[in-house]
N, C-alpha and C positions, 0 to 999 in steps of 0.2 A: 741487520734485519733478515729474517728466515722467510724463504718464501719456496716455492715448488721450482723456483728458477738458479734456486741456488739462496747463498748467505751473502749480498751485498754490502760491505762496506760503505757507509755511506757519510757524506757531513755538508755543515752549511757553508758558505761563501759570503763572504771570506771569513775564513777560517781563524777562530778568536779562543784562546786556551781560554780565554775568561767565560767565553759562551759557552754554558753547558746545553745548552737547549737540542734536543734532536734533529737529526735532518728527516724524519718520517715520524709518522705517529699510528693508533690503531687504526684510523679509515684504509690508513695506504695499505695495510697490513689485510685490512678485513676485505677491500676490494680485491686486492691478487687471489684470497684465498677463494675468494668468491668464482674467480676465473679458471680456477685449479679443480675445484669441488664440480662446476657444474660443465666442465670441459668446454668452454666455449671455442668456436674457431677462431684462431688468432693469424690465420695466414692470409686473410686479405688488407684490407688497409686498416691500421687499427692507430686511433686518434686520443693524444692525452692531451686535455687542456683543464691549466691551472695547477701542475706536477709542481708544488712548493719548490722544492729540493731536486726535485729528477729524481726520486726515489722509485716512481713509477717505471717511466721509461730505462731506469738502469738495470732494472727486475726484468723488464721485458724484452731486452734492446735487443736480443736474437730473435724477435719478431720483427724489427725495424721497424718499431712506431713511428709516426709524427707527436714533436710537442708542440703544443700554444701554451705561451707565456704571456704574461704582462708584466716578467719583471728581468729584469735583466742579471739580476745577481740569480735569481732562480734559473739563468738560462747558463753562467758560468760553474755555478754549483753543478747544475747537468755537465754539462763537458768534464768539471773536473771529475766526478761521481762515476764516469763511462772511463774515464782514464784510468782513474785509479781502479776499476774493477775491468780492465781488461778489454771493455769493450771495441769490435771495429770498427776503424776510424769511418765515421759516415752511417754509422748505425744508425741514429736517431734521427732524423729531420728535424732540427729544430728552427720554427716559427713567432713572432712576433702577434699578437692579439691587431696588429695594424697590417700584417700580408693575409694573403687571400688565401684560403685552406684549402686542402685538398679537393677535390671535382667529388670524390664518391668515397663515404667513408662506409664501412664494414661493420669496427666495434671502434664506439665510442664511450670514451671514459673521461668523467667529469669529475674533478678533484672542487666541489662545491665553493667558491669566494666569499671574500666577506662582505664583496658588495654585491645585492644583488642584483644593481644597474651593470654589472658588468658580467654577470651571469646571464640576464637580459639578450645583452648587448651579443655574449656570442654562441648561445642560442641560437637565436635569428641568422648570424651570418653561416650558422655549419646546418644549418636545419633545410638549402637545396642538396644538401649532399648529402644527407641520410635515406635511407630506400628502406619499404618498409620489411628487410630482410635486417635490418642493421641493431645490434645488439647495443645497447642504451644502457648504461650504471654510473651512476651520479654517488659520492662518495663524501662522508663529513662525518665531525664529532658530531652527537647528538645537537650541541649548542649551536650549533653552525646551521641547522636545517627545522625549519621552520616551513609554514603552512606555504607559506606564501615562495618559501622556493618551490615546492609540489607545484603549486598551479600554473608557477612558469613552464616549467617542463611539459607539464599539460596541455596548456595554453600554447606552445611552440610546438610542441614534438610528437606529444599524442598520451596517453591511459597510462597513470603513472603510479606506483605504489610503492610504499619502503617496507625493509625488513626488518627483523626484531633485532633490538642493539645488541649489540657485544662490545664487550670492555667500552662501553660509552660512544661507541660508534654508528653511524647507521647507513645502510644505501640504497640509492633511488632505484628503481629498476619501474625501467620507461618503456613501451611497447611503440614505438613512430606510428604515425599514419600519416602518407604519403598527401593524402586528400585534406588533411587537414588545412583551413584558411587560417592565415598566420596576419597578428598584427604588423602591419611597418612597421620597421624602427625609429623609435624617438631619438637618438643617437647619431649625430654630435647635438647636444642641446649648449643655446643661444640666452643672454639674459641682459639687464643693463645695469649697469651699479647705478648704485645710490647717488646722493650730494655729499660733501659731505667728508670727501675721503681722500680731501686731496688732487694731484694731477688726472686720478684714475676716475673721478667724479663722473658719472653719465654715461662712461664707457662699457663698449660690449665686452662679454665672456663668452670665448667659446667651452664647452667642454665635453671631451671624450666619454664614454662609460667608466666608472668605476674610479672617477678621481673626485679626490674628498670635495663634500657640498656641491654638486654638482650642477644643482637648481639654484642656488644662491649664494652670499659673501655671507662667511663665517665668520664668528665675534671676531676672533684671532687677527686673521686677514686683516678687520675691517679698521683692529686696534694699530695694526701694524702700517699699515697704509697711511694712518693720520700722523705717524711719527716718523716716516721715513725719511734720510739725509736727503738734502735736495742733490747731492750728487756731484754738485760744483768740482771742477778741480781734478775729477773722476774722469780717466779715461778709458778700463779695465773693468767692469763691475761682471758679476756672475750671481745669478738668482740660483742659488743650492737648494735641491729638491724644487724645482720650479712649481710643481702640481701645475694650473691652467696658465700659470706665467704673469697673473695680475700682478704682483707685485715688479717682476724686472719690468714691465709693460711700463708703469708707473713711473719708474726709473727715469726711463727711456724719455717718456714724453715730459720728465721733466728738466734731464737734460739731455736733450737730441742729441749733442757728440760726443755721449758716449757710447760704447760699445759692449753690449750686454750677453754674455754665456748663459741660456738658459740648458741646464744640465738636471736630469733625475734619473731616475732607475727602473721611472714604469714608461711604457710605449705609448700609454695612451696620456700620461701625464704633457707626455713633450709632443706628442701630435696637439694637444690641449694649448700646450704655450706657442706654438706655431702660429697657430690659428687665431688664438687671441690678440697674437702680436699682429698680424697682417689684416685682421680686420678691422684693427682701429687707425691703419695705415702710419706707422708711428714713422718718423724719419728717421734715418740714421742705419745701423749695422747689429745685426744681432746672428745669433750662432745658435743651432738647438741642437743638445746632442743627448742621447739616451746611454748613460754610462754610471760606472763605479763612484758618485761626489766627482772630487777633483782631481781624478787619477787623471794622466797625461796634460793635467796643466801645467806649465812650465811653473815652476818655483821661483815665487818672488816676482811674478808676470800679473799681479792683479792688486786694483787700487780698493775695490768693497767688493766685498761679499754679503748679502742678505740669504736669510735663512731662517727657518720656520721648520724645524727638527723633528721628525714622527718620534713616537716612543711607544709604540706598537713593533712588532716585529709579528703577522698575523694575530693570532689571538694573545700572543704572549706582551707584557710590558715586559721594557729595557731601555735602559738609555744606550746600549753599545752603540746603536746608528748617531745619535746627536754625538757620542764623543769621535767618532769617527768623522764626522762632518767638519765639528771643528780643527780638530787635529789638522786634518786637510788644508782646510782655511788657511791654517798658519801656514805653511808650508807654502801655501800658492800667493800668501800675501808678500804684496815687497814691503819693507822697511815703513812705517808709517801708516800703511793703511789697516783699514779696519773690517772686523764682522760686526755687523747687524744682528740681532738675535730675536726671536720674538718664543713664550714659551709663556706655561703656565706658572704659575708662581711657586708650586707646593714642587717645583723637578728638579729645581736648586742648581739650574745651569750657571749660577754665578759663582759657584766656587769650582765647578770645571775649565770654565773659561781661566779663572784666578790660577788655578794650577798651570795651565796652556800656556797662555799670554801674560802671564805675572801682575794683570792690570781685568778688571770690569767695570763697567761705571751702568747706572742705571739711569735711562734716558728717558724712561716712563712709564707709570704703572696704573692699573685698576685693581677692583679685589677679588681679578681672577687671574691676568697676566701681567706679563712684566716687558720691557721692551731692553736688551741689555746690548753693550757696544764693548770690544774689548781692540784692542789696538797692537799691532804688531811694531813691537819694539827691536 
């Protein structure tokens, strides 16, 4: 990537010969230029949230930004991105969407989400620490920015305007006012399931910003939940990609000794399944951890795995994350146990699994999803 800071080097995490996909695209491109063109000062505290890749921060990292994340492979992609180009060690600050942000930010630069409950969301928590000196540019593909991201900016931060595209890109440029009344946050939002669904029947959902369905149980879920092993026999289970943790929750309360890893990659996912799980006061032992799938579980330490596989990667489709998931799976399964699968019917996870585990069985379907079991042999 070319920028006024030099030609960074840059890639995704983890780093897959088969992924052609970039680690930057033209917003990242058209906001630095934007910071070069009209000289802004970059010597006070200068705040990147939502830096996909670190492409921002690694452009900029002889300003010593802070980043906010909500993903944790975007926050190793960052380190390795500041490594491989040189950067020094402690350049970046980098932050989690769930720590508290800096007291008083300078210039702030928003890499635009694809949700906008989570654009919302931290808005409101950086919007005491903007002063109405602080330099404001919000950053997206044309596709990404919409009417209604304008008015959140508005609505939290203050007089907000975008500029004409280039190469399909465009950016906010936000003026703060300090005076502005600002709505609370609706964030963590609370809701109850249905009947209907099994062990999880009636029970509350908490959930952070920007984790899928966030006001309600989604078909998928809701397929997945009425099909789910009762768990018997299981002492080892790990909900993969947890998102709000209903399903390992589920688990749990349906067989209390077991012991359930809820693991994902976003911050507010696993703040999400914390919360879910202790407020329906479930017995037993549970573990939440924001990390890579099933990296640092021991191999052949776990009885089930359930899992409900994104195939998004931002705006991009791929299955790379589902076959990495299961990959994993096998790895962390011991001898006989199984993954759970839940997915739409047209993504054809059962001949990856088939390739994986030499076995898949279909344990339920409608004529959108599928629910698939494959068993480690």
């Amino acid at each position: 990537m070319t920028t006024a800071w030099g030609e960074p080097v840059l890639a995704r995490f983890p780093e897959d010969p088969r992924d052609r996909l970039r680690a930057w695209d033209a917003s990242d491109e058209y906001l630095l230029r934007h910071l070069d063109e009209q000289g802004v000062d970059l010597s006070g505290t200068v705040v990147v949230v939502g830096d996909r890749w670190g492409a921002l921060v690694t452009a900029l990292a002889v300003h010593r930004p802070v980043q906010i994340t909500d993903s944790f492979l975007g926050q190793e992609a960052t380190r390795a991105n500041l490594a491989r180009n040189g950067a020094e060690p402690g350049a970046v600050r980098l932050l989690s969407t769930q720590d508290p942000p800096p007291g008083r930010i300078d210039v702030l630069l928003v890499r635009v989400p694809k949700s906008l409950a989570l654009l919302e969301d931290q808005l409101l928590r950086l919007a005491p620490s903007v002063h109405e000196g602080t330099v404001v540019v919000g950053t997206g593909m044309v596709k990404e920015i919409h009417t209604s991201t304008l008015t959140l900016f508005e609505r939290i931060l203050g007089p907000t305007r975008t500029s004409l595209a280039w190469r399909k890109a465009r950016l906010i440029l936000c003026t703060p006012d300090p005076a502005l009344e600002r709505p609370a946050s609706p964030w963590p939002y609370s809701y109850t399931l249905p009947d209907g669904i099994g062990a999880a029947s009636g029970r509350t959902v908490v959930n952070h910003a920007g984790v899928f369905c966030a006001d309600r149980l989604d078909i998928g879920t809701r397929f997945f939940l009425r099909h789910l092993p009762d768990g018997r026999g299981t002492r080892r289970v790990v909900d993969l990609g947890c998102g709000n943790g209903v399903v390992g929750t589920a688990l749990a309360l349906a067989n209390p000794d077991a012991e359930v890893l809820f693991t994902d990659e976003s911050f507010q996912a696993v703040a999400s399944a914390e919360a879910t799980y202790k407020a329906n006061g479930v017995p037993g032992h549970a573990e939440f951890r924001v990390g890579d799938g099933l990296a640092g579980v021991p191999a052949g330490s776990v009885d089930l795995v359930l899992n409900n596989p994104p195939f998004h990667s931002h705006q991009a489709t791929t299955d790379a994350t589902a076959r990495r998931m299961f990959a994993g799976a096998r790895r962390a399964l011991r001898p006989g146990g199984e993954l759970w699968v839940i997915g739409n019917r047209h993504l054809g996870y059962h001949v990856t699994l088939r390739r994986l585990f030499g076995n898949s069985r279909l344990v339920a379907s409608d004529p959108k999803f599928v629910v698939l079991k494959a068993v480690k042999r």
